[in-house]
C-alpha positions as CSV (number, residue, x, y, z in Angstrom):
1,X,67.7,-78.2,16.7
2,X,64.6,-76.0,18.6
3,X,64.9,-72.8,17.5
4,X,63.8,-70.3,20.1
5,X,61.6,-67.3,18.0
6,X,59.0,-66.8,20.9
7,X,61.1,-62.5,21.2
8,X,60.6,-62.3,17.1
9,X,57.7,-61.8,14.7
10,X,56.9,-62.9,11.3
11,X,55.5,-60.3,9.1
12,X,54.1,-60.8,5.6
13,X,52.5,-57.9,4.0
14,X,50.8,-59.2,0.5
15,X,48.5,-56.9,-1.9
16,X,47.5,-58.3,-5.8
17,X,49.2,-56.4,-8.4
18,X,48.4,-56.6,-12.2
19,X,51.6,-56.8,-14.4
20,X,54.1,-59.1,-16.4
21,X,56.7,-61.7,-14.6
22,X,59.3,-59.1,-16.2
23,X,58.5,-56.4,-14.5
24,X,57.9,-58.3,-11.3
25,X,61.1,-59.8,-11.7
26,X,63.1,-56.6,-13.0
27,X,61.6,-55.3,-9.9
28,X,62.4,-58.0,-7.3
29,X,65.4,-58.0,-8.5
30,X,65.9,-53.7,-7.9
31,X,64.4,-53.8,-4.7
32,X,65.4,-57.1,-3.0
33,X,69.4,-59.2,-3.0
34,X,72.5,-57.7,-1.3
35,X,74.1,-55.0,1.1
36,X,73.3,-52.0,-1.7
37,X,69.6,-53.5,-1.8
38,X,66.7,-50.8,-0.6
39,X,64.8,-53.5,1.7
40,X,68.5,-54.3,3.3
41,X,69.3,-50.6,3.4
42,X,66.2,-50.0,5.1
43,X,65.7,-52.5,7.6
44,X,69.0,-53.9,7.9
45,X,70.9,-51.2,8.1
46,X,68.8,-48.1,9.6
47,X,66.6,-49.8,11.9
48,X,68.8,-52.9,12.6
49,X,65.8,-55.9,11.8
50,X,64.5,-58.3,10.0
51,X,67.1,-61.3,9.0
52,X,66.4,-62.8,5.3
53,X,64.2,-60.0,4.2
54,X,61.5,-61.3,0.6
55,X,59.5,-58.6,-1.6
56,X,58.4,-59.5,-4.7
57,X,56.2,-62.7,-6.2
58,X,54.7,-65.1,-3.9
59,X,52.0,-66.4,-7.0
60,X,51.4,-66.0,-10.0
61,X,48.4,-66.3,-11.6
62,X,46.5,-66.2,-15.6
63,X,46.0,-62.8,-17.2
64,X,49.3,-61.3,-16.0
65,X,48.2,-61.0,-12.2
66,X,50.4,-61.9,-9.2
67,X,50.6,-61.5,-5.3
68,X,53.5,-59.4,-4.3
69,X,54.7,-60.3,-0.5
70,X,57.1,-58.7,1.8
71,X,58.1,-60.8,4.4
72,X,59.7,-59.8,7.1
73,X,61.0,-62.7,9.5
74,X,62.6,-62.9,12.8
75,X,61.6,-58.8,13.5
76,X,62.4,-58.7,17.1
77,X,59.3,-58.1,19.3
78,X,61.2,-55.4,21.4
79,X,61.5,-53.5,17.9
80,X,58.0,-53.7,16.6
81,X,56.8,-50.0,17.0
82,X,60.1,-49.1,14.1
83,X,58.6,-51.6,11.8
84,X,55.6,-49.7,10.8
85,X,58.3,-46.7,10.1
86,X,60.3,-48.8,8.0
87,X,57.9,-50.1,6.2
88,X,56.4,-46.5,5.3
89,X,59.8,-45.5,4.7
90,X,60.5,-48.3,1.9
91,X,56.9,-47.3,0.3
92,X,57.7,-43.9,0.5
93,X,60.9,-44.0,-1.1
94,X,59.9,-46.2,-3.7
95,X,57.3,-43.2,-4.2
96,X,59.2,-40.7,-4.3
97,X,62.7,-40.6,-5.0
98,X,64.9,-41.1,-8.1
99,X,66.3,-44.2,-6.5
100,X,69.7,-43.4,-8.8
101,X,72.2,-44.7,-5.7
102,X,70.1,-48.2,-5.2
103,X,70.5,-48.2,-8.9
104,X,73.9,-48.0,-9.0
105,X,74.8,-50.1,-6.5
106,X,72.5,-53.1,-8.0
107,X,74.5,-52.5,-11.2
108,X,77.5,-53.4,-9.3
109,X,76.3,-56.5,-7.7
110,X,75.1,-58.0,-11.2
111,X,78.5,-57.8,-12.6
């Protein structure tokens, strides 16, 4: 099967962080997974993008250091000037607000 992806872009955004598996994972887990997930809220739901949407590890390396991705495939071209907002919008959220309804709503998807 060809799969025709010449109208969508790939977008990977990767920066080294310095910190534990556990709290990468605690916060892969928080941020990525599900309908009441922040990335899906984001740029599923308010901008209408991105299909199969990653943040969190991508390596792991000695001394507790990592490179955190977000990955952003099949974007559609037409829509590329929205993903610099929503990708300033997940940052700034994850900044700045109490995050207490993505909380609750990853509470509910873990059982």
């Amino acid at each position: 099967m060809k799969m025709h992806t010449e109208n969508q872009i790939y977008y990977s955004l990767n920066f080294p962080v310095h910190c534990g598996l556990h709290i990468i994972e605690a916060f892969e887990n928080f941020v990525c997974g599900g309908t009441s997930s922040l990335l899906f809220q984001i740029f599923r739901e308010k901008y209408g993008s991105g299909y199969e949407l990653f943040f969190g590890c991508n390596a792991l390396y000695p001394n507790e250091h990592a490179l955190i991705s977000l990955a952003i495939p099949g974007f559609e071209k037409e829509r590329k000037g929205l993903l610099k907002h929503a990708i300033c919008e997940l940052f700034e959220t994850l900044q700045k607000e109490t995050l207490e309804k993505y909380y609750e709503g990853r509470k509910k998807c873990s059982g």
